[in-house]
C-alpha positions as CSV (number, residue, x, y, z in Angstrom):
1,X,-91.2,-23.5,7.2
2,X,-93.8,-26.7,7.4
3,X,-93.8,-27.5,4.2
4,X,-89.9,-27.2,4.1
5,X,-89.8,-29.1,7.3
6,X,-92.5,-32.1,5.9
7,X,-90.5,-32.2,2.2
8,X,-86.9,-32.8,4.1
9,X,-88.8,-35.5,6.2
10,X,-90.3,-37.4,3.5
11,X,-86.8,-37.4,1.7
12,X,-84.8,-38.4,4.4
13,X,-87.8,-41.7,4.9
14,X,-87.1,-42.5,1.0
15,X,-82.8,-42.4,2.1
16,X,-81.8,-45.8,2.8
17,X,-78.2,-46.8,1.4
18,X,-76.8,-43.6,3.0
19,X,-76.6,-45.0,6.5
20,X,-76.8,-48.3,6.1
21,X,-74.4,-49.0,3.2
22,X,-77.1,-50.3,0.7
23,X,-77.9,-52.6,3.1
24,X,-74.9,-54.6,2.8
25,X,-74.7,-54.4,6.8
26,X,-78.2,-55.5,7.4
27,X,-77.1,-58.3,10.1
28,X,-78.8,-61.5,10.8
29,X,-78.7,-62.0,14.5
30,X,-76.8,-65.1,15.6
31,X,-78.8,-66.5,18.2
32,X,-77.4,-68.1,20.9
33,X,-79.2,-71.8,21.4
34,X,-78.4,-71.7,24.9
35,X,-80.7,-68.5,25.3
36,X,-84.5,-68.0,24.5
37,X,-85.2,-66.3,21.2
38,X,-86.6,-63.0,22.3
39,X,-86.4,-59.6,20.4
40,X,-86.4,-56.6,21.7
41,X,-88.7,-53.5,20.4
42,X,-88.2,-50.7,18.5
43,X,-84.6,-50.7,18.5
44,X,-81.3,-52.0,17.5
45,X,-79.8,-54.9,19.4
46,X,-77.3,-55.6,21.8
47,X,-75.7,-58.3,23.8
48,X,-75.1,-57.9,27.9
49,X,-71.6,-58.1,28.2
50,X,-70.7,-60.3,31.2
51,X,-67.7,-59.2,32.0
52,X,-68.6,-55.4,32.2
53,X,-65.7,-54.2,30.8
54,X,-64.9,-51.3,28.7
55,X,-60.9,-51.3,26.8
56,X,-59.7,-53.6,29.8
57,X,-60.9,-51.3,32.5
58,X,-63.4,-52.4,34.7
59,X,-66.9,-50.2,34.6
60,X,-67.6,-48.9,37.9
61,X,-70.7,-50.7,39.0
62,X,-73.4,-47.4,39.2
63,X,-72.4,-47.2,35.7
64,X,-75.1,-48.5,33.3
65,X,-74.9,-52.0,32.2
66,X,-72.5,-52.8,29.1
67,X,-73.7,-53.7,25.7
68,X,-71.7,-55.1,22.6
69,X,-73.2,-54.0,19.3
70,X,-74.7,-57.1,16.9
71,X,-74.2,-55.1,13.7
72,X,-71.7,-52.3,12.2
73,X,-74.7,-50.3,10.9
74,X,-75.8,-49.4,14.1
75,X,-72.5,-48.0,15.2
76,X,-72.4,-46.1,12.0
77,X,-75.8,-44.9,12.9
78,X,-74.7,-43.9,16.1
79,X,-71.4,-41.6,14.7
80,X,-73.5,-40.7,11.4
81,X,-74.7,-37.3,10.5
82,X,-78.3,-38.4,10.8
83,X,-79.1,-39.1,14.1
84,X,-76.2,-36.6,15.4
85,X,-77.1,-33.4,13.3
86,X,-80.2,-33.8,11.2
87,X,-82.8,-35.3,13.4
88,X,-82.0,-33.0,16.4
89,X,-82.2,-29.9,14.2
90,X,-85.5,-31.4,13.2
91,X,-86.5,-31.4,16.6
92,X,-85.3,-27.9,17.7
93,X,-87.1,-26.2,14.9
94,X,-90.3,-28.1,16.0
95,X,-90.1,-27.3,19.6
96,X,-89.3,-23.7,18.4
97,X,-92.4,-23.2,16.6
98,X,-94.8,-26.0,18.3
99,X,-94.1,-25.2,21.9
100,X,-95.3,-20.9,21.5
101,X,-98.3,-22.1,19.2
102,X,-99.6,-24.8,21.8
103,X,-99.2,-22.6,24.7
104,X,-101.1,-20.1,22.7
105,X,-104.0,-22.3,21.7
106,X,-104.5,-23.8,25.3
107,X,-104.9,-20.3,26.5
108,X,-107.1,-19.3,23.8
109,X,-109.0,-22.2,24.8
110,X,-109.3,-22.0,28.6
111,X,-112.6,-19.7,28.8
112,X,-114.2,-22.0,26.5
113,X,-113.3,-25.3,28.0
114,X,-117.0,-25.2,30.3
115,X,-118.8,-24.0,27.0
116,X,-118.0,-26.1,23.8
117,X,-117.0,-29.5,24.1
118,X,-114.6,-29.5,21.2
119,X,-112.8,-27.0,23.3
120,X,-111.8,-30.0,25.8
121,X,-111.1,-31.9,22.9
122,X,-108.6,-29.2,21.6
123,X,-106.7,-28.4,25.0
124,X,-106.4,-32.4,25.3
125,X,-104.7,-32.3,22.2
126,X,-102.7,-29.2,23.3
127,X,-101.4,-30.6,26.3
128,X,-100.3,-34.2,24.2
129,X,-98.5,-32.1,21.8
130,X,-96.5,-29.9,24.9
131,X,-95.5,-32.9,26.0
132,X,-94.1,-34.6,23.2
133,X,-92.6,-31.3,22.4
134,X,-90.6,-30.7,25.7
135,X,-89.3,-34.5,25.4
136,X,-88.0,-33.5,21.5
137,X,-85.3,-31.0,24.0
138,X,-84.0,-33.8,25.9
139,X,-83.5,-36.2,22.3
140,X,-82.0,-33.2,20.6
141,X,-79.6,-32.7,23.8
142,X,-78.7,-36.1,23.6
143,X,-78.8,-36.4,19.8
144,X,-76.4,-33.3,19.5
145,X,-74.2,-34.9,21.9
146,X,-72.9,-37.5,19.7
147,X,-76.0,-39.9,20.7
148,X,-74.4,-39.6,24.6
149,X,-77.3,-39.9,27.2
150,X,-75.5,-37.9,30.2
151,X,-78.9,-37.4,32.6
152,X,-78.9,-40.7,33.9
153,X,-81.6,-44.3,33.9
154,X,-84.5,-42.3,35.2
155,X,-85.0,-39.2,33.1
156,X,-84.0,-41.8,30.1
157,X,-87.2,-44.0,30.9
158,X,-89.4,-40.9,31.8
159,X,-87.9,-38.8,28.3
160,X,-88.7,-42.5,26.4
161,X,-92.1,-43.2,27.5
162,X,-93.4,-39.7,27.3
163,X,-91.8,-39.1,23.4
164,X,-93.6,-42.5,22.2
165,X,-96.7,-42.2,24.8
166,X,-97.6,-38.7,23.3
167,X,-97.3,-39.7,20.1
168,X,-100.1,-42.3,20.5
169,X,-102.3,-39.9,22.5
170,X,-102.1,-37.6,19.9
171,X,-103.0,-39.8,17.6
172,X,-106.3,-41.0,19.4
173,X,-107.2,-37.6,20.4
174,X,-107.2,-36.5,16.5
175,X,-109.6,-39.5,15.9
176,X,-111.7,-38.8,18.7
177,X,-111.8,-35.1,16.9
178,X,-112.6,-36.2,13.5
179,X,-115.4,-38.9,14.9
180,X,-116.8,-35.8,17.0
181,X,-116.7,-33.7,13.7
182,X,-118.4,-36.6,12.1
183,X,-121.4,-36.9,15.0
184,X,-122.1,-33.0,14.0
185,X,-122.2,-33.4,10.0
186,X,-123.4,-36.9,9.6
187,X,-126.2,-37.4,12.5
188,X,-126.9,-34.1,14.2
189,X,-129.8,-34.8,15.5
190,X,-128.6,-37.5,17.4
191,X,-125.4,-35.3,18.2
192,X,-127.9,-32.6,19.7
193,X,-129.4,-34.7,22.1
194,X,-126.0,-36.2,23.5
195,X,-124.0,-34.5,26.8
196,X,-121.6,-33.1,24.8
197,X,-119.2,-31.8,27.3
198,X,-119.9,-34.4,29.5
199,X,-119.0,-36.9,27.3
200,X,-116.0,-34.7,25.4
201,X,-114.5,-35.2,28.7
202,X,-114.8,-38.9,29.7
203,X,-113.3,-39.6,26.4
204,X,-110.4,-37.1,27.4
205,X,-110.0,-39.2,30.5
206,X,-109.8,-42.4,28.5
207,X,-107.2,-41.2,25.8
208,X,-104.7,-40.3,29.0
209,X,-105.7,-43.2,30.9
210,X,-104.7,-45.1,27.6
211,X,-101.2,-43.0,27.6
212,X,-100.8,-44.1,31.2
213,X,-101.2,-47.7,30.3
214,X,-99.3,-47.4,27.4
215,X,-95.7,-45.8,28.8
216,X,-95.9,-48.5,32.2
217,X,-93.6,-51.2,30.0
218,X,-91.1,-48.1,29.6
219,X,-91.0,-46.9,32.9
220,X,-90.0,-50.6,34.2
221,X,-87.2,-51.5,31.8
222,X,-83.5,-50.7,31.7
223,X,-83.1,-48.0,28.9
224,X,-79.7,-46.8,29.1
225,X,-76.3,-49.0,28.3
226,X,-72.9,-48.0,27.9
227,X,-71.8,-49.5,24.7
228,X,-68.4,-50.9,23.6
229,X,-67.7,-50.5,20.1
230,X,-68.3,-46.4,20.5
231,X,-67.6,-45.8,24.2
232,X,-70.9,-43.6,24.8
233,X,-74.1,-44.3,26.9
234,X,-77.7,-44.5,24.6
235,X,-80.6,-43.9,25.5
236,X,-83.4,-46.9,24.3
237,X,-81.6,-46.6,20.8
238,X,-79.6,-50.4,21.9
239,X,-81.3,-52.9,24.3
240,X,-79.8,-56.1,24.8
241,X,-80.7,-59.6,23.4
242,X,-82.6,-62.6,25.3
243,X,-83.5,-61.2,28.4
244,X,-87.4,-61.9,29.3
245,X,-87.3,-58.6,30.9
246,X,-87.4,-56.8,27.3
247,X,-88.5,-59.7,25.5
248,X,-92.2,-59.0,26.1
249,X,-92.2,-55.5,24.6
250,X,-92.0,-56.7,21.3
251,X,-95.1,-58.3,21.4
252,X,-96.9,-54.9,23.6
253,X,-95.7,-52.2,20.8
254,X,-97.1,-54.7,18.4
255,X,-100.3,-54.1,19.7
256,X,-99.7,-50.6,20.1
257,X,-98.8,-50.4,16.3
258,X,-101.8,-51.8,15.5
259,X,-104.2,-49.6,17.9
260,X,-102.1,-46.9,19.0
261,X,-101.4,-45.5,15.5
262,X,-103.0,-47.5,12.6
263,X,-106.1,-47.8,14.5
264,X,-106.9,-44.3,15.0
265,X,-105.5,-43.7,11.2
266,X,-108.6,-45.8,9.8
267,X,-111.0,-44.0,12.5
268,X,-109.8,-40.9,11.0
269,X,-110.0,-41.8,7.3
270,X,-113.8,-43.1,7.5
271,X,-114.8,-40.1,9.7
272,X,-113.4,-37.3,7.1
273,X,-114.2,-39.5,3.7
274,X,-118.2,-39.1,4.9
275,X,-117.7,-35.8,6.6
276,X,-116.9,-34.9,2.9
277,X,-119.1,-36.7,1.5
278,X,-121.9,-34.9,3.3
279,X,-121.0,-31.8,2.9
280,X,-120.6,-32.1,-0.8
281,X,-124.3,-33.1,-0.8
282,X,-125.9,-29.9,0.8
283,X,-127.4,-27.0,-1.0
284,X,-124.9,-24.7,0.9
285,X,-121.4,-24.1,-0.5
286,X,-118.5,-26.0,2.1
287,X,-115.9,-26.0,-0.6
288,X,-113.6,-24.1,2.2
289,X,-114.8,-26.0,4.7
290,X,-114.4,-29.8,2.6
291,X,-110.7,-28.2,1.5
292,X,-110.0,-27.6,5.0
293,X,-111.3,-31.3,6.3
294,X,-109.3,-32.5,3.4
295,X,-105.8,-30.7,4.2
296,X,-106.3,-31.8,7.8
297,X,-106.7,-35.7,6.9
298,X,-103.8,-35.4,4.4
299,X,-101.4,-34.0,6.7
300,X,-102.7,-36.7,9.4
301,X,-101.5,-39.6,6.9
302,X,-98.4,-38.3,6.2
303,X,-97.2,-37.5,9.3
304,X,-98.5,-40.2,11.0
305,X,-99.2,-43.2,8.8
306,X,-95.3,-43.8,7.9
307,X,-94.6,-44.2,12.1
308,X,-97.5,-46.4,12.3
309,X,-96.4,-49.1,9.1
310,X,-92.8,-49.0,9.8
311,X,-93.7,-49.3,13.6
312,X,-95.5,-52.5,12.6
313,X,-93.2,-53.7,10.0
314,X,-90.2,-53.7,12.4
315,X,-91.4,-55.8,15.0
316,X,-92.6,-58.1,12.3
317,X,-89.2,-58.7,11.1
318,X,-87.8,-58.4,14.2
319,X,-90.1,-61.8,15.1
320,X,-89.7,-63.4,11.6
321,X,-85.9,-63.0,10.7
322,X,-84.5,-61.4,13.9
323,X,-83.2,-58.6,12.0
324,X,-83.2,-54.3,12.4
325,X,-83.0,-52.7,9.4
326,X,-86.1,-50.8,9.9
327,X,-84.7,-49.1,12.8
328,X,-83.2,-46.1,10.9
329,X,-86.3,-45.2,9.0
330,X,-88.3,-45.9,11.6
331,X,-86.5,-43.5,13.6
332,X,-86.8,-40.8,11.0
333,X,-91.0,-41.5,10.5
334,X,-90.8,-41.3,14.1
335,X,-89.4,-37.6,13.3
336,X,-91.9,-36.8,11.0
337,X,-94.5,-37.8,13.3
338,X,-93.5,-35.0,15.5
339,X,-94.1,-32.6,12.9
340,X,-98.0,-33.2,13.9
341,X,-97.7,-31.5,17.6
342,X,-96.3,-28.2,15.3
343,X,-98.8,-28.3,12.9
344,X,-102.1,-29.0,15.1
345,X,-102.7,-25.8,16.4
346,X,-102.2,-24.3,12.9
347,X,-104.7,-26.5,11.9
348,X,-107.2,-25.9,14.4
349,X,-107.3,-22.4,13.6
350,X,-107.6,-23.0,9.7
351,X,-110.9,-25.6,10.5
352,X,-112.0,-22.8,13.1
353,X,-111.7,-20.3,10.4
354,X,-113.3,-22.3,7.7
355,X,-116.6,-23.0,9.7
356,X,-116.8,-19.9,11.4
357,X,-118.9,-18.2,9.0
358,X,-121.3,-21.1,8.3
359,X,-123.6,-23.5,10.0
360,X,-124.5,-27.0,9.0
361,X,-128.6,-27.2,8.6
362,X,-130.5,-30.3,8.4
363,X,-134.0,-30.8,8.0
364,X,-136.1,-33.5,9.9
365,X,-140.1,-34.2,10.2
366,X,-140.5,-30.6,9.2
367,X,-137.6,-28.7,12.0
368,X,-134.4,-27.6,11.3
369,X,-131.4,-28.2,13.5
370,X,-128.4,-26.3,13.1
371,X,-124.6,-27.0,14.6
372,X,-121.8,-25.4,14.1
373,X,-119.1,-27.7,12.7
């Protein structure tokens, strides 16, 4: 099911004329002079409309406030089969299979939280991944329901920040994994004399106190708008034009492009390229082990390295040309991410498996230190 899951992903990144025409609706944003010039993140835009009106009738005022689209595509986007039937089947089949798996591994892991510190690195991980997982229910809810957010400003902020907050402690937890794993290979000796646990759980600590940081801007900001052109209410898909209340997101998920996703990409990349490389220079035979390390990294990048460029390349364009069409496939890389939270505890039980039977040995002024890896 993965690899069925990861090959429709990929295909539906490489997809752009089918819901944006070829392109041909890709809008230049006519900014109004009288306004500042601010963009809004990850998103398509809107304009406030003053008048709060929807076909002549006035909007009652508990309703959410009223946007008017900037750009056909993104009403076609909003009606399409994409975002109403194939993303939300994405996500069902991931919380179908990730939710059981994760709940699995964090109670395989519990007794042997206070023994091995990768444990508290795992059930960190866990606990990321069940979280992003039970917010995939409420975007497939409202996904399935024509793109018609019907649980109100609140759980839209608190769904919003914890989809794109876990996807950015996942990613830091993995690279705190693989620069663990690379402590044990590379410098064991140093790794030995370290408080393991001790320290496996400050950086736990830090990687949540980062989520918390990072989903603030969410929590604050309107996220929900009734919208004109297709008379339903979206959640964070549209947010409005020129208001200074948005405007400094663009610049924040900037950043956590950079070091939320890309960052920890890198991390990972170094940490398994010389975990590999060591490994291929001991007498002992870690071809399991090394094919392992190497599946792990390769299902890292492509899950998570198209969110992190298109993430970037977005808000880019959204500050150099004022223009969207990134949204779509960011949306769907933003899927694919997802796939991650399913896969990890798979993983963690093929990299258990692989170094279960073997310990790394390293000799040093005449003693030999051995770790598991």
């Amino acid at each position: 099911m993965g690899k069925r899951l990861l090959f429709l992903l990929v295909a539906l990144l490489c997809v752009r004329g089918s819901v944006l025409k070829g392109g041909k609706n890709k809008s230049k944003v006519a900014w109004n002079r009288s306004e500042p010039a601010v963009v809004v993140p990850r998103t398509f835009l809107g304009e406030l409309n003053p008048i709060h009106q929807l076909n002549g009738t006035l909007v009652p005022s508990r309703s959410p406030p009223v946007l008017r689209l900037l750009s056909n595509g993104t009403a076609e986007y909003l009606r399409g089969p994409l975002s109403t039937r194939v993303i939300p089947t994405v996500y069902l089949l991931l919380v179908a299979v990730g939710i059981p798996a994760n709940v699995a591994i964090l109670c395989a892991l519990a007794s042997k939280v206070r023994k091995a510190s990768s444990a508290i690195l795992y059930c960190s991980l866990a606990a990321s991944d069940l979280l992003l997982l039970l917010s995939l229910l409420f975007k497939a809810h409202y996904h399935l329901r024509g793109n018609q957010w019907v649980l109100g400003e609140a759980a839209c902020r608190v769904v919003t920040a914890c989809f794109y907050g876990n996807l950015y402690c996942s990613a830091l937890t993995l690279a705190c994994i693989g620069v663990n794993r690379y402590l044990a290979v590379v410098h064991p000796f140093a790794y030995k004399g370290l408080p393991k646990r001790a320290s496996a759980a400050w950086v736990s600590v830090a990687v949540w106190g980062a989520f918390g940081a990072a989903v603030v801007p969410e929590l604050l900001v309107q996220q929900s708008y009734r919208l004109l052109e297709v008379d339903r209410v979206t959640c964070h898909d549209v947010l409005p034009l020129g208001r200074r209340s948005h405007g400094f997101l663009v610049y924040y998920n900037l950043f956590l492009a950079a070091f939320g996703l890309l960052a920890p990409l890198l991390v990972t990349a170094a940490c398994y390229a010389r975990i590999v490389r060591e490994l291929n220079r001991s007498h002992h035979d870690w071809s399991m082990y090394v094919k392992a390390s190497s599946l792990v990294f390769v299902i890292f990048v492509l899950c998570f390295a198209p969110a992190g460029v298109l993430h970037l390349l977005h808000h880019v364009q959204l500050l150099a040309r004022g223009t969207e069409g990134l949204y779509v496939h960011f949306n769907v890389a933003a899927c694919l991410c997802c796939l991650h939270a399913c896969l990890d505890p798979f993983l963690f039980l093929l990299m258990s498996k692989s170094a279960a039977s073997r310990r790394y040995s390293r000799t040093f002024k005449g003693k030999t230190l051995s770790l598991s890896v």
